[in-house]
C-alpha positions as CSV (number, residue, x, y, z in Angstrom):
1,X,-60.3,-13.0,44.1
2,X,-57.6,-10.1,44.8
3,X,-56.6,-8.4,41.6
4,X,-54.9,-4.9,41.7
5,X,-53.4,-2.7,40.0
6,X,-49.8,-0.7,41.1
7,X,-49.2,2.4,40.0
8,X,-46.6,2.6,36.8
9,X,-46.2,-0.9,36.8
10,X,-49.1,-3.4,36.0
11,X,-51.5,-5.7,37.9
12,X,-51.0,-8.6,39.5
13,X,-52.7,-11.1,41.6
14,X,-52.3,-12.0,45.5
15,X,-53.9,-14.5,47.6
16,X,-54.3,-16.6,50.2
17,X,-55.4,-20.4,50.0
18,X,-54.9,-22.9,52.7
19,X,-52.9,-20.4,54.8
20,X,-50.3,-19.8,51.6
21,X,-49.9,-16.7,50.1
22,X,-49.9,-16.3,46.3
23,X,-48.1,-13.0,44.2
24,X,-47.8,-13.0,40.9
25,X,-45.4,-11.3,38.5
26,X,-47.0,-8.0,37.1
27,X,-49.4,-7.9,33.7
28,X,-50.2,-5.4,31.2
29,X,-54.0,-6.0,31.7
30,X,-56.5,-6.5,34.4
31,X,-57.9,-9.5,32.7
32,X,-54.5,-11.3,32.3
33,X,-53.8,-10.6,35.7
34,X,-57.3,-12.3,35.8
35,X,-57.1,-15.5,34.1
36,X,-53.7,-15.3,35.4
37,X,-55.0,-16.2,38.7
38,X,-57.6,-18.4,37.3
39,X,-54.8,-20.7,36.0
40,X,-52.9,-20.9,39.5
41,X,-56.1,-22.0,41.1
42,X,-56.8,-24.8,38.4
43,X,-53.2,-25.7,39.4
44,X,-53.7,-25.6,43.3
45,X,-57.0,-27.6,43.0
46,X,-55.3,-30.4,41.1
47,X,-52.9,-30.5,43.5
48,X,-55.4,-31.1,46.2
49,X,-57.1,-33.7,44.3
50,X,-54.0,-35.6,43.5
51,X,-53.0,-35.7,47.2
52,X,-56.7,-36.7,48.3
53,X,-56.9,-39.6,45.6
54,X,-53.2,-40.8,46.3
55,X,-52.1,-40.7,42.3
56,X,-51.8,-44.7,43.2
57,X,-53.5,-47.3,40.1
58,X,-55.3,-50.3,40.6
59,X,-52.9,-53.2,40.0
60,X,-53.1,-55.4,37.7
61,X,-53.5,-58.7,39.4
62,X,-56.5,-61.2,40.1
63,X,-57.1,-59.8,43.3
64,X,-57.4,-56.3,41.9
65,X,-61.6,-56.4,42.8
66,X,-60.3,-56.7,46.3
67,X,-58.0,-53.7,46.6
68,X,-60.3,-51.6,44.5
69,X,-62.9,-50.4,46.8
70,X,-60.5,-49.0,49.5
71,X,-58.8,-46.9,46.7
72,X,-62.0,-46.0,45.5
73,X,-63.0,-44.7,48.6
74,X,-60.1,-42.5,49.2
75,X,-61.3,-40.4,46.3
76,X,-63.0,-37.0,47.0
77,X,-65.2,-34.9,45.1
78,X,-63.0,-32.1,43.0
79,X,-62.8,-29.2,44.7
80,X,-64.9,-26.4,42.4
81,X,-63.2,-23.3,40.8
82,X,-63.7,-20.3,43.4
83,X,-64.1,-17.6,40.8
84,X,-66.3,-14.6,42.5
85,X,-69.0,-13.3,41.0
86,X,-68.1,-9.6,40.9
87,X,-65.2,-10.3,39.1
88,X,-66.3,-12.8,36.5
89,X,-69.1,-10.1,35.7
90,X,-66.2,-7.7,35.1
91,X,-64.8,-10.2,32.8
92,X,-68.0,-10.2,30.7
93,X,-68.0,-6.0,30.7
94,X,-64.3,-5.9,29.3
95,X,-65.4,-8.9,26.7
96,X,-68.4,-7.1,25.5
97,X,-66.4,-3.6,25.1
98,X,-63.9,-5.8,22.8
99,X,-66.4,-7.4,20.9
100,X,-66.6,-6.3,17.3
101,X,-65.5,-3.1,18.2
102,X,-68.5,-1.8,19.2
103,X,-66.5,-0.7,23.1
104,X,-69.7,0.9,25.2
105,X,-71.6,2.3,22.8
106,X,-73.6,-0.6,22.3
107,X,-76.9,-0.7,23.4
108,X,-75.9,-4.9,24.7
109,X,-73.2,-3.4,26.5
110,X,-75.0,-1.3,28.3
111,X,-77.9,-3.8,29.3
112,X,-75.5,-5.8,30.4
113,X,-73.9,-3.2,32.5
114,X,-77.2,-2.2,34.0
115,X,-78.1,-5.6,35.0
116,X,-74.8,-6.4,36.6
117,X,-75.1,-2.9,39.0
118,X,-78.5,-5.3,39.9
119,X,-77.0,-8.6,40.1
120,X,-73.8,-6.8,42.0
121,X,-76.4,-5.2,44.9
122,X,-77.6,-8.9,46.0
123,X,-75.7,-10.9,47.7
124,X,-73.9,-12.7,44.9
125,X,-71.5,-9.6,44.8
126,X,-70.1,-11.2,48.0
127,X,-70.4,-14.9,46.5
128,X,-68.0,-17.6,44.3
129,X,-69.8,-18.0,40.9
130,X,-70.2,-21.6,42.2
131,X,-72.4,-20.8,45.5
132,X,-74.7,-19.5,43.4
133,X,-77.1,-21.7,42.9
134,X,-80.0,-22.7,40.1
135,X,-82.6,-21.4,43.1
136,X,-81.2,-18.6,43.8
137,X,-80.8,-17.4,40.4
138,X,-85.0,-18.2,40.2
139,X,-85.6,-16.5,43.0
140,X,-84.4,-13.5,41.9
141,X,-85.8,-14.0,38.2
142,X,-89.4,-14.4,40.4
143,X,-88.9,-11.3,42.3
144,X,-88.0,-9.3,38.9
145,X,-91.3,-10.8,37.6
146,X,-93.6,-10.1,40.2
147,X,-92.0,-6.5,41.1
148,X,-91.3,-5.3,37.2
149,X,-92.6,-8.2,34.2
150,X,-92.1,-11.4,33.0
151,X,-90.3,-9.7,29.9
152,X,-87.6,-7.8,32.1
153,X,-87.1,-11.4,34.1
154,X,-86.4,-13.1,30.8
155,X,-84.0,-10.3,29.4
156,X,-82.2,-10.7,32.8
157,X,-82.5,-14.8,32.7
158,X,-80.4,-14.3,29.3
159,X,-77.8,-11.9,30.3
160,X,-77.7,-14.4,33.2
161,X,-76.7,-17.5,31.0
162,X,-74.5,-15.4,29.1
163,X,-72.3,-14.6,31.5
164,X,-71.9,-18.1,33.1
165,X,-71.6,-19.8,29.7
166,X,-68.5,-17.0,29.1
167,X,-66.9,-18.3,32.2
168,X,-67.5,-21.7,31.3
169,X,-65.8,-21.0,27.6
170,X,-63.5,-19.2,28.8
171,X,-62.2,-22.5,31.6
172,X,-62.9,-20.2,34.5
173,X,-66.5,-21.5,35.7
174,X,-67.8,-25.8,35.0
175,X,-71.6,-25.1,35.9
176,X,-74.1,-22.5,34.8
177,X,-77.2,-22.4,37.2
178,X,-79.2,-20.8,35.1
179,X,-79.1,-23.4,32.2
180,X,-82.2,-25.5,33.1
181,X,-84.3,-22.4,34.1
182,X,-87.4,-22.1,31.7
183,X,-88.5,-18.2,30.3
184,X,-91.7,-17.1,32.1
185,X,-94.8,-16.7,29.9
186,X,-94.7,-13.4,28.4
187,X,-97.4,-10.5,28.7
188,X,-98.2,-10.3,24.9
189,X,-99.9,-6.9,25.3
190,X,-98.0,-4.1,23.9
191,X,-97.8,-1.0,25.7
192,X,-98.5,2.5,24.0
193,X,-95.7,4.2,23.3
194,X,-94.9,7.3,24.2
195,X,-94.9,10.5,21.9
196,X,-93.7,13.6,23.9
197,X,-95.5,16.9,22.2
198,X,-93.2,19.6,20.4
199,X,-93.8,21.6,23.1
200,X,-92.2,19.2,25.8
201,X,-89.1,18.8,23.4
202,X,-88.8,22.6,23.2
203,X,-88.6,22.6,27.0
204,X,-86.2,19.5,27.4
205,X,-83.9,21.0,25.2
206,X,-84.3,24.8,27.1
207,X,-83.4,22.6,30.2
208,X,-80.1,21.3,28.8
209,X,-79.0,25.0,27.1
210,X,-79.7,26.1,31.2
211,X,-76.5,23.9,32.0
212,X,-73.8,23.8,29.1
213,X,-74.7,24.3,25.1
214,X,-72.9,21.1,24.2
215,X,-75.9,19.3,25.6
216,X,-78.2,21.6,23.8
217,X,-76.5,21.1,20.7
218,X,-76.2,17.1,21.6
219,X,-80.6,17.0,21.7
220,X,-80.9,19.3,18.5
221,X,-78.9,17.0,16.7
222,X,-80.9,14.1,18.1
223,X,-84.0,15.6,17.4
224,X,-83.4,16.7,13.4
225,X,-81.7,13.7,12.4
226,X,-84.4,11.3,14.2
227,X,-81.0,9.4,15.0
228,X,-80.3,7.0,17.6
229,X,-77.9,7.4,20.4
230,X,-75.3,5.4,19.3
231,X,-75.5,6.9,15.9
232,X,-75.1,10.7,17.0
233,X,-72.3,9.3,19.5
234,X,-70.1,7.5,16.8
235,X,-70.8,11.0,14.3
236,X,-67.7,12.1,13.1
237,X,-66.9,15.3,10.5
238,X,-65.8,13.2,7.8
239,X,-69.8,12.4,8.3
240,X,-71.3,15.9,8.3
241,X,-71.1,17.4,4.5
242,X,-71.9,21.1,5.0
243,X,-71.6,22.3,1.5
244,X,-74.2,19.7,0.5
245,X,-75.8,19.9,3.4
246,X,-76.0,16.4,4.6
247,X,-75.5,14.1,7.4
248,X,-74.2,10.6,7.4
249,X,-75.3,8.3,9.9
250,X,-74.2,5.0,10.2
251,X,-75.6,1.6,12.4
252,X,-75.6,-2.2,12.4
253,X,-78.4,-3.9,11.0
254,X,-77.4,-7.0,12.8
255,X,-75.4,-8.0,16.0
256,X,-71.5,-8.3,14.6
257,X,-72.6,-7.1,11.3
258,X,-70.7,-4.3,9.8
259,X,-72.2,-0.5,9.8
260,X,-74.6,0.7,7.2
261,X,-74.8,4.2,6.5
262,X,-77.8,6.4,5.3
263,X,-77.9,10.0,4.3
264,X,-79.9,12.4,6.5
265,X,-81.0,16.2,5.0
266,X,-79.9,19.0,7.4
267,X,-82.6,21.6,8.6
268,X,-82.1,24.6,8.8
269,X,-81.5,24.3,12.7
270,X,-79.3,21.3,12.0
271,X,-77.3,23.1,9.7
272,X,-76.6,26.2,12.3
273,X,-76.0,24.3,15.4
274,X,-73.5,21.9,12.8
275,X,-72.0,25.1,11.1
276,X,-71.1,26.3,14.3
277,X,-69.7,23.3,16.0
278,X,-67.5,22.9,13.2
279,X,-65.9,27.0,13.4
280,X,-65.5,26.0,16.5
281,X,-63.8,22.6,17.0
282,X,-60.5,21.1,17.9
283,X,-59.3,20.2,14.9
284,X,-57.1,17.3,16.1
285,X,-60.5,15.5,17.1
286,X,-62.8,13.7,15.1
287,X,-65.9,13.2,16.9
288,X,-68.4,15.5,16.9
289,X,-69.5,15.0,20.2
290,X,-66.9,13.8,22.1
291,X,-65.9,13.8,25.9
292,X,-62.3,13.3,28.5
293,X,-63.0,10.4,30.6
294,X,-61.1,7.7,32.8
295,X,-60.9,4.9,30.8
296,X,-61.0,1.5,32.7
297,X,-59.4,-0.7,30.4
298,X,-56.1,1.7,29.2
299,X,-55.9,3.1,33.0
300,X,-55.7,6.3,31.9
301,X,-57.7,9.6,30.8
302,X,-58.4,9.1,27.3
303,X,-60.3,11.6,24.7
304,X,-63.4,9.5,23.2
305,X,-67.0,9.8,21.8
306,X,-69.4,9.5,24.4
307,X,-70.9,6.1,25.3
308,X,-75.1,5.5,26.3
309,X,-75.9,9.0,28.2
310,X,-79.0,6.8,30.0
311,X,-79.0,9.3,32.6
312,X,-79.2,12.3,30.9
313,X,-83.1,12.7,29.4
314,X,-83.8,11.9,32.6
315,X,-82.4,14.7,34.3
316,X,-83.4,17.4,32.1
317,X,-86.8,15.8,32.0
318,X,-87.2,16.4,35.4
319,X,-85.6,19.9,35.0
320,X,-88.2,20.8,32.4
321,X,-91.3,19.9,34.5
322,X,-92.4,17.6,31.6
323,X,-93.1,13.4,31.6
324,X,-89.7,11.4,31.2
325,X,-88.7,10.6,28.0
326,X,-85.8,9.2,27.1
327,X,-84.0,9.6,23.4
328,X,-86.2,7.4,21.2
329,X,-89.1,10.2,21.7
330,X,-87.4,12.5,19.2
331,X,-87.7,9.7,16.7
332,X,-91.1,9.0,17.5
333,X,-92.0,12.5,17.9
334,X,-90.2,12.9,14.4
335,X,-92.0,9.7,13.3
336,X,-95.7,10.8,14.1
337,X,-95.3,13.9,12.6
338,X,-94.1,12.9,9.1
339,X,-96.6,9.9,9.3
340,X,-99.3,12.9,10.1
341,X,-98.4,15.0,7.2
342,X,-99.0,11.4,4.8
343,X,-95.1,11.4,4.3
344,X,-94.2,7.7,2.0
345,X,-93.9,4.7,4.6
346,X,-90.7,3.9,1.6
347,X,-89.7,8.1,3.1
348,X,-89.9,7.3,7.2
349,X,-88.6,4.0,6.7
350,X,-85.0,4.8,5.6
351,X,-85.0,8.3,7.4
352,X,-85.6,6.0,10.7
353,X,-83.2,3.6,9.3
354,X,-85.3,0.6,9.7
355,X,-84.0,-2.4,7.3
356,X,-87.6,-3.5,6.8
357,X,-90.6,-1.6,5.9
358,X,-92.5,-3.8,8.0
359,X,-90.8,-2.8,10.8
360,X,-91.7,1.1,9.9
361,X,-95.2,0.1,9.9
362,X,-95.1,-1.2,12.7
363,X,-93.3,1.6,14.4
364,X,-95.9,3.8,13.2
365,X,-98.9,2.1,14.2
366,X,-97.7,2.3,17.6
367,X,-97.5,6.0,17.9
368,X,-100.4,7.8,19.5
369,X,-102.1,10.0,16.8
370,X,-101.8,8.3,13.5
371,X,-105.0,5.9,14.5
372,X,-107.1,8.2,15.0
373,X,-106.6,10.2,12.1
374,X,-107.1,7.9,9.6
375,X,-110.5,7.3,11.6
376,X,-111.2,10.6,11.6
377,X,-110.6,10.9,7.7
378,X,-112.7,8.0,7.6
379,X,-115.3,9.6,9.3
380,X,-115.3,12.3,7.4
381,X,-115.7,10.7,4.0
382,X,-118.8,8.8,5.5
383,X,-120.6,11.7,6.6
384,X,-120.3,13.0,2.9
């Protein structure tokens, strides 16, 4: 499918079927350029099938059972709608960006965008959503089993689903290979998690101050509020409450649901590296951490907060010397330490922001340290 943009105008679509070329009239969007196209196909197809079948009816006559079977026989399959794949999973990006409002600082979004740069490097990035087939979509969900877990294959097999049944809601798409595909059995073992040392935070966050302060700043902040990603990223000054000296963070509890703040208490760190960000910022902004980028959608630069910086622990991880972490560490690191010092479970859970204190106990019972020192207390009082 040939969607493009012209400069100052709009996009449009052109293309060739059956030797005829197809132009459109110019949009304001990519998408309605998209479904733009979409429609013209529809209309070409039943075209096609109106000329294969004849538009003639059986007639209404005694002898109809004889004449039937030559008219039946002039049928032909429809022909399928010749969406690509790379472009219906561009669909699904822009839909997931609009949804609810959460644009890409979602943490769906960007699983989605990370398992279409995969989908996108096989060869369905060069294939119609309907040549894809329900084996080849099994083959590749096999593959992601064998190579990385039967839990990554089943995450993919329902971002996979979700983007054909889009297409099919949307009128674009009429099958969805991955419907009849059954989830692998899981590995119900859970993994440790991870708790980078203070000492391996401290360097990270050297690392970052090496290249530009914003970053440092950007890991301080992430690091005394215990705050996830797409909290600090959607942190505006109307949040930050120097005189009292506290933070308001806000998240969804649940997927569409609306955002739920919860008060955090500034360090004394927090309160510097905030104090001076504020002296210091454009006051026509509202973000706290904020960033000029290309937007894809408005075709045009844009000022914005920052969407999921994936790439960016990573980097100074390496910089540091130090085992990759990405951003939940600071929380766990945060976590394990109150959890250490016998802080409340009622205390962690609504620092951490977690709607259930079950799920804080959990959390906490994963993190390396807090075991064995209620065995060691245990041993201890034993030996008394």
């Amino acid at each position: 499918m040939s969607v493009y943009f012209v400069k100052d105008k709009g996009w449009r679509y052109d293309f060739k079927k059956n030797k005829t070329r197809y132009s459109s009239k110019l949009f304001e969007t990519r998408e309605q350029a998209i479904l733009a196209e979409a429609d013209k196909r529809k209309e070409l197809i039943k075209e096609t099938i109106k000329e294969n079948t004849g538009d003639q009816s059986i007639p209404d006559s005694t002898n109809s059972h004889i004449q039937a079977p030559s008219q039946i026989i002039q049928y032909q399959k429809p022909i399928l709608p010749d969406m690509d794949f790379k472009t219906m999973a561009s669909i699904r990006l822009d839909y997931l960006e609009d949804y609810n409002g959460l644009g890409q600082d979602g943490e769906h979004y960007n699983d989605n965008r990370l398992a279409i740069k995969k989908w996108l490097k096989t060869d369905w990035g060069k294939k119609k959503c309907v040549e894809i087939t329900t084996e080849d979509v099994y083959k590749y969900l096999k593959n992601r089993k064998d190579n990385v877990s039967p839990n990554a294959a089943n995450k993919h097999l329902i971002l996979i689903r979700a983007l054909f049944n889009l297409g099919i809601k949307k009128k674009l798409l009429i099958f969805n290979p991955a419907a009849e595909i059954e989830p692998f059995p899981e590995n119900t073992k859970k993994k440790k998690k991870y708790v980078p040392p203070q000492e391996d935070l401290d360097k990270v966050i050297n690392a970052a101050l090496e290249e530009s302060e914003e970053d440092h700043d950007y890991l301080w902040v992430h690091r005394e509020t215990f705050g996830r990603t797409s909290e600090i990223n959607r942190m505006e000054w109307d949040d930050v409450d120097l005189d009292a000296r506290i933070v308001t963070l806000y998240t969804r509890k649940k997927r569409g649901g609306s955002l739920t703040p919860r008060d955090i208490e500034m360090t004394a760190e927090l309160y510097r590296i905030l104090m001076k960000r504020y002296q210091t910022r454009n006051r026509e902004i509202s973000w706290v951490f904020w960033h000029h980028y290309w937007s894809r959608k408005q075709e045009e630069f844009i000022i914005g907060p920052f969407g999921y910086r994936n790439r960016m622990m990573e980097k100074f991880c390496k910089k540091a010397g130090v085992k990759h972490f990405g951003f939940y560490g600071f929380r766990r690191a945060g976590a394990s330490i109150m959890a250490n010092d016998n802080a409340p479970i009622s205390a962690i859970q609504e620092i951490l922001g977690h709607e259930s204190r079950e799920t804080t106990e959990i959390y906490i019972r994963s993190l390396k340290g807090v075991r064995h020192k209620a065995m060691r207390l245990y041993e201890r009082g034993r030996q008394k």
